[in-house]
Structures are given as C-alpha cells and as structure tokens.
LOROGU-565727 format. One record per residue (C-alpha): x, z, y. Coordinates in steps of 0.05 Angstrom, whole numbers, padded with zeros to 5 digits, always signed. Layout:
BEGIN
XZY ...
# end
This chain:
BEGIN
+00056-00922-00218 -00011-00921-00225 -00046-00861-00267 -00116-00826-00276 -00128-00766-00246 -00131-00729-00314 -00050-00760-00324 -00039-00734-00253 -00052-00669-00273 -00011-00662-00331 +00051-00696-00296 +00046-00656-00245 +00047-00590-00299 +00106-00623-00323 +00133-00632-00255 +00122-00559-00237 +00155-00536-00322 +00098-00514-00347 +00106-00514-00414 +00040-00470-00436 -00032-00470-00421 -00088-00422-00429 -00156-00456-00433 -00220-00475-00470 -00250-00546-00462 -00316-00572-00441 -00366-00634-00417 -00329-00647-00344 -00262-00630-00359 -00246-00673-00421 -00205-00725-00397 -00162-00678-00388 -00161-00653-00450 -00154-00720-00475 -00080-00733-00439 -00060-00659-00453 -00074-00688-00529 -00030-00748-00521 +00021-00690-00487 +00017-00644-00531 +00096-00640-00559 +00106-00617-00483 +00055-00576-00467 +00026-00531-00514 -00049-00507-00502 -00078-00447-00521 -00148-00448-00548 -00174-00379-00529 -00251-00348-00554 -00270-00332-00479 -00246-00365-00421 -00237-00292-00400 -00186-00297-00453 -00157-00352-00423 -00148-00327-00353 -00128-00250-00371 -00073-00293-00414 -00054-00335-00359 -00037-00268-00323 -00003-00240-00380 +00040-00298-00389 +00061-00293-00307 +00073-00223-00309 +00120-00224-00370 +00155-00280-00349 +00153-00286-00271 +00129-00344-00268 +00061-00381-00244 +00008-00376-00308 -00043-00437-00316 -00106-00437-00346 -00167-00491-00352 -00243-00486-00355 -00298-00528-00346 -00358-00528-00301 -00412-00477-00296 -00399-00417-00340 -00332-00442-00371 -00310-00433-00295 -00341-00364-00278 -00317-00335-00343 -00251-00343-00299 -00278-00298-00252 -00264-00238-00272 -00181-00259-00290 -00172-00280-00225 -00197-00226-00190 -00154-00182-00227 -00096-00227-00223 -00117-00222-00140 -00118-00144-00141 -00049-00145-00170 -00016-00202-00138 +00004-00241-00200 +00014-00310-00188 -00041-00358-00227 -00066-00423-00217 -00134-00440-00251 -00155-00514-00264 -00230-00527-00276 -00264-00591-00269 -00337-00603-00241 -00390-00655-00247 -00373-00718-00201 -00375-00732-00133 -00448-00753-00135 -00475-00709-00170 -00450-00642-00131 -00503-00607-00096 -00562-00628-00133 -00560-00569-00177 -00535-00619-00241 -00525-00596-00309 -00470-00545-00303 -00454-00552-00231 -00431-00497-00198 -00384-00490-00126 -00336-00445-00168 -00285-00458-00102 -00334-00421-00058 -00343-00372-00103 -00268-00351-00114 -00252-00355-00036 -00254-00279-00029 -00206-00277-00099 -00157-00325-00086 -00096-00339-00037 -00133-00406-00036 -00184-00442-00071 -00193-00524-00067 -00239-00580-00090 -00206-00647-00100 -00263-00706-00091 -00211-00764-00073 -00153-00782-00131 -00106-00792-00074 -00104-00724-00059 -00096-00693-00130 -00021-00691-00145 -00007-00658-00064 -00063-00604-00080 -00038-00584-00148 +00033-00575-00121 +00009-00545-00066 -00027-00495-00112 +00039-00481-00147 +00074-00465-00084 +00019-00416-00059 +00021-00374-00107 +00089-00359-00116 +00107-00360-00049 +00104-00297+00000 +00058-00244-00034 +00040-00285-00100 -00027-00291-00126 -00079-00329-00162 -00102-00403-00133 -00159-00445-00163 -00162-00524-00165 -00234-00553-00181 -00226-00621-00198 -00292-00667-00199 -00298-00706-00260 -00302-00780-00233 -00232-00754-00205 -00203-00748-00271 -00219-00810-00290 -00206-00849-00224 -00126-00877-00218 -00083-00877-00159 -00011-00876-00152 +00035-00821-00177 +00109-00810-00165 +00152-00757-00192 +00164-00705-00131 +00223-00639-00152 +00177-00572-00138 +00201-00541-00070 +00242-00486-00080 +00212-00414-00054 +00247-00382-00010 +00242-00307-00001 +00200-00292+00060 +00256-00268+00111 +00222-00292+00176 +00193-00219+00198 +00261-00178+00181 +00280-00164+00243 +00342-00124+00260 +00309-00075+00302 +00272-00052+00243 +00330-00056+00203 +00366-00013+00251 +00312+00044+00244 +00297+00040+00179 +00372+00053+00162 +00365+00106+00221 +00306+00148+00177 +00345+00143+00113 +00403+00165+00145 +00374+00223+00187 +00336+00244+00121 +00346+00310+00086 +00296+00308+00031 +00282+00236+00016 +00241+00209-00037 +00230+00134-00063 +00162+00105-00087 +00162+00036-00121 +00108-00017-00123 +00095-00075-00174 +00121-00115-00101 +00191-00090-00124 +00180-00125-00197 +00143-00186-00166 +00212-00198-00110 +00261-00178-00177 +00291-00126-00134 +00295-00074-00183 +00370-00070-00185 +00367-00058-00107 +00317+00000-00118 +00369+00031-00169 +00428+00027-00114 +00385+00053-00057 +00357+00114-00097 +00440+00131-00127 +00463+00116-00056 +00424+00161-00020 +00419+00210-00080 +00334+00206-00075 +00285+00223-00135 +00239+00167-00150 +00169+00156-00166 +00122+00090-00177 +00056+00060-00185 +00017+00040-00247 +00043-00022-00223 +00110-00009-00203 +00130+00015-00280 +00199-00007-00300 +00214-00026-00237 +00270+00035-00237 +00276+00059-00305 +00238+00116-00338 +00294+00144-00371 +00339+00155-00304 +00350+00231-00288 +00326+00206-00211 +00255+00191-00243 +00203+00237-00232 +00142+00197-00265 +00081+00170-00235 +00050+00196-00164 -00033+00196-00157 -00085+00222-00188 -00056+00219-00259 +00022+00226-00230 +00063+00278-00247 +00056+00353-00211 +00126+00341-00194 +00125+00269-00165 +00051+00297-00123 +00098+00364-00097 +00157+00323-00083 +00126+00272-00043 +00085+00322-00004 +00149+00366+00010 +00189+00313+00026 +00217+00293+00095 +00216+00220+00089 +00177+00168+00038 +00215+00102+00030 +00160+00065-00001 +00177-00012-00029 +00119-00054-00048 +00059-00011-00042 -00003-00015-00014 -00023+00057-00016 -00076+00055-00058 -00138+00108-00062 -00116+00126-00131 -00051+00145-00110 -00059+00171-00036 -00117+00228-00059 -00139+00245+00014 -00100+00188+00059 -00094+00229+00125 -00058+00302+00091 -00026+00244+00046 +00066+00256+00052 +00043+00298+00116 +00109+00327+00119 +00147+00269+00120 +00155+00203+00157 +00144+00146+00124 +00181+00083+00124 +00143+00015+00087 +00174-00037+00056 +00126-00102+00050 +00125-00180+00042 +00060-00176+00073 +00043-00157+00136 -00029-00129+00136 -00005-00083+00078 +00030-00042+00137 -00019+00024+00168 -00080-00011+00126 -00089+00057+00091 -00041+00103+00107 +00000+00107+00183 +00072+00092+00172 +00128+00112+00224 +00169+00041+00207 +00165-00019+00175 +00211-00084+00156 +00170-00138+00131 +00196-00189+00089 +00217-00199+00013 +00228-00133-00013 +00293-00149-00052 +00325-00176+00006 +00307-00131+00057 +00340-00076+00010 +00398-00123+00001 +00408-00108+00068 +00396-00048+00078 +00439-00023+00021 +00499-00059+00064 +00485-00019+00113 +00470+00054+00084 +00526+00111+00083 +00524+00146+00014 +00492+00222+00022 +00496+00277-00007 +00424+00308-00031 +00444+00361-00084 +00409+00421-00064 +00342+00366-00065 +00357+00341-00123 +00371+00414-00158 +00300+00433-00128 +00263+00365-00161 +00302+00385-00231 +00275+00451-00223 +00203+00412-00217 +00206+00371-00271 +00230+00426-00312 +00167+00476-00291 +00118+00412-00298 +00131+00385-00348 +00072+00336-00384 +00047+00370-00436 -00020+00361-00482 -00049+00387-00547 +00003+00380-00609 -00054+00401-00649 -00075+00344-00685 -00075+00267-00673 -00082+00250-00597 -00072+00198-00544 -00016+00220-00513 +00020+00231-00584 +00011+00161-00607 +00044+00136-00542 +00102+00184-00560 +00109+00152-00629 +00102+00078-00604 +00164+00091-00543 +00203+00120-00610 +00192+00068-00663 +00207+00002-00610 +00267+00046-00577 +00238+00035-00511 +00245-00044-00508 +00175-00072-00522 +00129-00101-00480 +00061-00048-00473 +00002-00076-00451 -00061-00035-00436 -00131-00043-00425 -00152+00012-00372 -00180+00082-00384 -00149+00148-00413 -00100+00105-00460 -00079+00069-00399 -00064+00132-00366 -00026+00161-00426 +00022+00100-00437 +00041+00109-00361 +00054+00177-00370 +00092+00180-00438 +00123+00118-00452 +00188+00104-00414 +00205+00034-00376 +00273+00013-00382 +00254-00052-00347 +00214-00091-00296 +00153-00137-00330 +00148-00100-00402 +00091-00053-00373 +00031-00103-00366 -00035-00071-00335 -00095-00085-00292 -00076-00033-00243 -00123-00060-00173 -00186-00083-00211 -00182-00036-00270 -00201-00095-00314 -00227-00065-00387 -00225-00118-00427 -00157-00144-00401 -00110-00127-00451 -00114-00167-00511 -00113-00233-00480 -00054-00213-00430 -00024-00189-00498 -00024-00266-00523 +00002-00289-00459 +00063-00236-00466 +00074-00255-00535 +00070-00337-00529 +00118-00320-00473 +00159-00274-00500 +00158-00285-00575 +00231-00255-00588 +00196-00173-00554 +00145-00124-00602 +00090-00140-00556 +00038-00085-00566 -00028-00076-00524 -00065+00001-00524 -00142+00007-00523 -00180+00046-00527 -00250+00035-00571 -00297+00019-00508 -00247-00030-00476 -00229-00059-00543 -00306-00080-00552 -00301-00118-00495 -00256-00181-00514 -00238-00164-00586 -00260-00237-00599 -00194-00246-00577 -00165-00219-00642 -00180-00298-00674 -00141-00325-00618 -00080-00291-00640 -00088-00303-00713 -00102-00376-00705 -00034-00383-00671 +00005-00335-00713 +00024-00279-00666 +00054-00217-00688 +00011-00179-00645 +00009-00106-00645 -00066-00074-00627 -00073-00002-00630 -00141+00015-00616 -00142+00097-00592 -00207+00111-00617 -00246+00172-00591 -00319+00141-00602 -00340+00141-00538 -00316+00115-00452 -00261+00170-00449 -00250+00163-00377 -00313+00160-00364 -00337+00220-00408 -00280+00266-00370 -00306+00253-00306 -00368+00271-00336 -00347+00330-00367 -00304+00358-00304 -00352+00338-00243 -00420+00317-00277 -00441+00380-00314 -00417+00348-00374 -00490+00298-00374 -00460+00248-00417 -00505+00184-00399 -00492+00134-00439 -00418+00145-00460 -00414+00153-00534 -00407+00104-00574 -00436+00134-00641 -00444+00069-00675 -00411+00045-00739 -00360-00010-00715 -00302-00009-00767 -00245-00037-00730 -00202-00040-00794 -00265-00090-00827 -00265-00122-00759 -00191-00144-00756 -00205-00170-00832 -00258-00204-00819 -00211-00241-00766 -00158-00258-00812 -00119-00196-00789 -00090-00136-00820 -00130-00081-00798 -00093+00005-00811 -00129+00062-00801 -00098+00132-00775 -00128+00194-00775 -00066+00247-00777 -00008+00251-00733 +00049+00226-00802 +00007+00170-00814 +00026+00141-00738 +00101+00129-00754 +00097+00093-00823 +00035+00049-00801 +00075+00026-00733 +00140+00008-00769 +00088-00032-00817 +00056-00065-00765 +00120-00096-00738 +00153-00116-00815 +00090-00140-00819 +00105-00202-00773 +00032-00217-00761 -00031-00194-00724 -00044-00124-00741 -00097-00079-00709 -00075+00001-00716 -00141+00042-00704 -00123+00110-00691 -00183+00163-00687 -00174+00223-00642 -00214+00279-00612 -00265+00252-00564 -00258+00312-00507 -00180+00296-00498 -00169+00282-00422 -00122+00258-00388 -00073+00317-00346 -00052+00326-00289 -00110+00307-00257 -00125+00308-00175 -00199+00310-00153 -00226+00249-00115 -00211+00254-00044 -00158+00317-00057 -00095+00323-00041 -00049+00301-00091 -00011+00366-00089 -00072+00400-00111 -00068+00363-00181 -00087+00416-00242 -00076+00411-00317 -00121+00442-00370 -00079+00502-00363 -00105+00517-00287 -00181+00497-00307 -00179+00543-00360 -00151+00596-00310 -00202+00588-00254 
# end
C-alpha cells in the first residue's frame, strides 16, 4: 500500500514493537508527529524538557529493559541536543536508535534555517549513522537501524530523515524484524580448547565481569563458572548485577574506586577470566604492571576489544553467554579453598568503611539498599555519589544498576530515570545526584511530573563538584577553582515549583522515614540530603598507579 514517509516510520516502529518514544517536536519533523498523533493508543510519546532528556531516556529505557530505545528530534539544535545521549549510549554499548528529520532535499547544503549534517556529525558516535533522501529507501534503513544496534556489540544508530521525505509516499509492506542471532562466527574450538586449558591449569583464579555479560544476558553463566571453578569475582561500574552483590564469591568493584581486596586479588592472582570488558583506564591504573602475575584470558563479542589496552594470553570471541555456555560444558569442577580462605581473609581486613559521624554519602546509599530490600532500580549521575552507590549498594540483578560508566555523562541520570520508570513502572526506580550533576538536567523534574512517575530523586548535596574538589584537595594543593557551589538553590522549592514534593535531610534518622515517604508517596519526590563537602570517596588509586597501591583515608593520614 501506498504511505508517506512520516506513516512509514511509525509502521515500521510498530513493526520493530516499539511501544514508547522519547522525543520533543519541531519545524522538519512534524509530519511525523502528526501520524504518531493519529497512533497514539499504540505508541506512547514522551514529551521530554531537553532533547538531552530525550536521548539519556532513550538509554535508560534500553538498559532497563534490553531492548533498542528510540528517540526523535528535529533539525539543527533539536538534533545536537542528541549528541551528548548518544555518545554516552556509544561509550557504553547500549543499543539506541535516534530519529531526527532535516530540511528537504533541496534545501541541504545551503546553510537553510536549521540545517545541520547531524549524520556526519555522529559518525564517530554511532555503529552507523544514515540520511534517507529517497522514500523508497525509508522502511529498509529504519529496519536496518534496528538490527544494528542490537546485533553483535549493540549500540546507538541515528536515522536523519529529510523532510520532503516524510511527506513523499511510496509503497510499504509489513516485513517480521529479523531475529538476532548471537555472534558465534569467531568461537573457534581451538580457543575453546585453551581457554578451558587456563581455567583448568589455574590455581588462584579470579573472574571480572563487564556490562558485555548484562548486554549478552549471560549472567546466570557467570554464576556457574565462578561456583564451578570456586573463583572470587569482581566487576565494572558497568558490569553491576551482572553476578550478584550479595554472593559470598563477590569481592566488590576493581579500579580506582574498587575494593583493596578485589585490586590485591586480581594482582595476586594466577589467571583473570575477564567477560565483557574492555579494560578501561579507570580500572587498569597503570596497564603494563596491570594482573602482572597472572595470565589473562578475554572474553569478547568484539574483536578489536582483544590486546587494545591490556595484552591478553587467550581469547574466544563471540557472544559472551554462549561462549560460557560452552565452556561451562566443558570445565571440571575445582577445588580453590585455600584461595578462597585467603580472599575471605581480604575482605574481612578491607573492609569499606567511612565516617559514621554524621550524615554522609556513603550512609545514604546504606539506607536506600535497606529500605527497597535490594530490588530497585538505582540510577546515578556520575561523581562521588556515583562511586558510593557502586560501592555500598548491593546488585542482586543484571539491568537495575543504570550509569554512564564510558562517557561519565553528569547530567544523565534523571532522564535515564524516566526511561527506567516508563519501562519498568511495577520497580522503586530511584536516581542519586549529587548537587552539581543535578543542576545540569533538573528541567527534567517537569517531565516526570507531567506523566505521573513515582520517581525517586535524592540529590547528595555537598555544595560544591565533589569529585572534582577531592582531586583537588588530594593532588592540586587543595586550589579549589571554581568548585563550590555557594549559591542559594533550594532544591526542596525547586521540586515545588515543578509540581513535585520536594524533603529535606540534614541528620542521619531523618534518611529512613523520608525514603519510606518518598515511595508511599506514589509520586515525584526529590530527597535533598546535605552532607559534609570534604567527604571523598575511599579506596582510592592514584592516576596511572597500580591498582594494588589503592589507600583509604586511614593510610593518607598515616603517611
């Protein structure tokens, strides 16, 4: 049948079961806001404040859910608002495709009224950026989008549509979205055969997770490898949940904010099975004394991941759940007990501590992991409160910890939040800021409102850019340029002003009663708790140290 372009694109949404859409309208891309009127009883659009909003939301929605988050701009500035979502959405492989629309076909390159090539500038962002100018071509690309950026290593893709194209008709027919397949085409047995060989031959092994464990689902096969083989485990910022917090195995986070046990471990151990990580700078410290002492077998979808930063001695590329599906057939059970006795000993001499003197970070994280049991969903916007809710709230599951992890996005929190939420309105969805990040897309606090979210913000307030201010502090002969924030913002007046509830805490009892409020509440409620504004975040490793040189406030105040 014939259709526009604009009906093209929302049959094929409906062809590919989206059923929500993040997005904010404008000049080139109304027709299509005009059919996703006439379709609105299938799919429902979310009016965001920012289109930043609207892409961070996007994300939010995919990594709660698993599946591929959508969100719509216009031309010009409604499209590079997007920007900064898909990069982060890029950094941590999070499959999103983003629609924007751009003046038509005659007008491009002539500098028109909000013309920009948004598709050029995403290429470096993307898995794949397009610009449909012919009709014809409109439903392939957009299901071609789809399938990009879920398949393999998934990741953001952006469609630019030109205007005249939205409006033009051509014929549509109904095509079923290809199924992905897991990538199996680099598993080869020979590396199957030696990485079961390392594992075996192992003495002190030790597991590190990656958010590529949560994006394959393969957190179940993490959990048999790491019982089978009797190995501690440790993750990424993005790898959270993917083997649960709570698990005597765990030994918390590895990096520059890890745990002094997960840093010792991995540097004592004898062989690193890492599963869907890319070594990252924030978790290798100095990349060549980085697991010296062990060999190190990678486990990656994608193959440019493998001896990009750090030199592994084996690799099996593919999907990570099923290359552990296999190589849990294969695996003998072993025995590690005088390992494992050593790692307890660890965790019992390091353990994470802080200051119980008075209201702080790492307390209110505490409280929050005690009043939801465990079982919300925890955003974050990225700094010291970041930090903190990796450290002392535990993951029982993949896709509740939600953070820009690659990018460090501040500002990403509260619109991933809504995307959690709309996605998963049956969880306590809660997102932690801290004041400076919170600044950044509080606008964001209407969106929820308008569409009735019981939304949880806690805002950690220390009046001023806490991460910031500790490097600062620690390597900067504490010259504090331009990192407090002695203003007079009141949050609580702020989330009224929005049509939200807005609590203020300012002593440790108060955190309890105004959380357990906050979710009877059943609305959008903004918690502003004020703490000290020299609380850092511990253990801490230097930049470009080794990781088992991490120190706590205990060893500065010693040195």
């Amino acid at each position: 049948m014939q259709l526009t372009g604009s009906e093209i694109v929302i049959e094929c949404l409906k062809e590919q079961g989206v059923d929500t859409v993040f997005g904010y309208p404008g000049g080139t891309i109304l027709n299509v806001y005009d059919e996703l009127y006439r379709h609105r009883e299938e799919i429902h659009h979310v009016l965001t404040s920012h289109e930043q909003g609207a892409a961070h939301a996007a994300d939010g929605y995919a990594r709660a859910t698993g599946k591929v988050g959508v969100c719509m701009a216009t031309s010009g500035p409604g499209a590079t608002n997007l920007v900064t979502g898909i990069a982060t959405a890029y950094m941590d492989s999070i499959p999103v495709v983003a629609i924007t629309a751009n003046v038509g076909v005659p007008l491009l390159g002539r500098d028109s009224f909000q013309e920009i090539d948004i598709a050029g500038v995403v290429m470096p962002i993307t898995k794949y950026s397009f610009i449909v100018k012919d009709v014809t071509k409109l439903a392939d690309t957009l299901r071609r989008a789809f399938t990009i950026a879920k398949s393999g290593r998934p990741g953001p893709v952006l469609v630019d549509i030109t205007k005249d194209v939205t409006a033009n008709k051509a014929e549509y027919t109904y095509e079923k979205p290809l199924e992905i397949q897991p990538f199996t085409a680099k598993i080869t047995e020979e590396d199957l055969e030696r990485a079961v060989e390392l594992i075996q031959s192992a003495h002190k092994p030790y597991i590190f997770v990656g958010g590529g464990a949560i994006s394959s689902g393969a957190s179940e096969e993490v959990r048999e490898l790491a019982r089978k083989i009797q190995a501690p485990v440790t993750d990424t910022l993005m790898g959270k949940g993917a083997f649960p917090g709570e698990d005597p195995l765990y030994t918390g986070m590895l990096g520059m904010h890890g745990t002094k046990t997960s840093n010792l471990g991995v540097t004592e151990c004898d062989l690193l099975i890492t599963i869907g990580a890319r070594f990252s700078d924030r978790v290798t410290g100095n990349a060549r004394n980085f697991a010296r002492n062990a060999k190190i077998l990678q486990i990656d979808v994608d193959a440019a991941e493998i001896n990009k930063n750090v030199i592994v001695d084996a690799s099996v590329i593919g999907d990570v759940k099923e290359v552990l599906k296999r190589l849990n057939d294969r695996v003998v059970p072993k025995d590690h007990t005088y390992w494992l006795t050593h790692i307890k000993e660890m965790k019992e001499k390091y353990p994470l501590k802080y200051n119980k003197n008075g209201l702080s970070g790492p307390f209110v994280i505490e409280e929050i992991y005690r009043v939801t049991n465990g079982d919300a969903v925890i955003v974050t916007e990225v700094g010291q409160h970041q930090m903190w809710a990796a450290q002392y709230y535990k993951y029982k599951e993949p896709r509740t910890f939600l953070t820009s992890g690659g990018l460090g996005t501040m500002g990403y929190g509260l619109g991933a939040s809504i995307g959690a939420k709309i996605a998963k309105p049956e969880k306590t969805v809660i997102n932690i800021a801290g004041d400076g990040c919170f600044r950044m897309n509080m606008n964001e606090i209407a969106t929820a409102v308008r569409n009735e979210l019981p939304l949880i913000q806690v805002v950690i307030n220390n009046h001023v850019l806490g991460m910031v201010r500790q490097w600062q502090t620690l390597f900067y002969g504490e010259r504090y340029s331009h990192t407090i924030l002695n203003d007079k913002v009141d949050f609580v007046k702020f989330a009224e002003s929005m049509g939200a509830v807005g609590i203020r805490v300012t002593k440790p009892e108060e955190v309890e009663p105004a959380l357990k409020r906050a979710i009877e509440l059943n609305t959008t409620v903004v918690i502003e708790c004020i703490v000290d504004c020299d609380d850092k975040v511990f253990p801490m490793v230097s930049p470009g140290a080794n990781i088992e040189e991490a120190f706590d406030e205990e060893d500065l105040n010693q040195r």
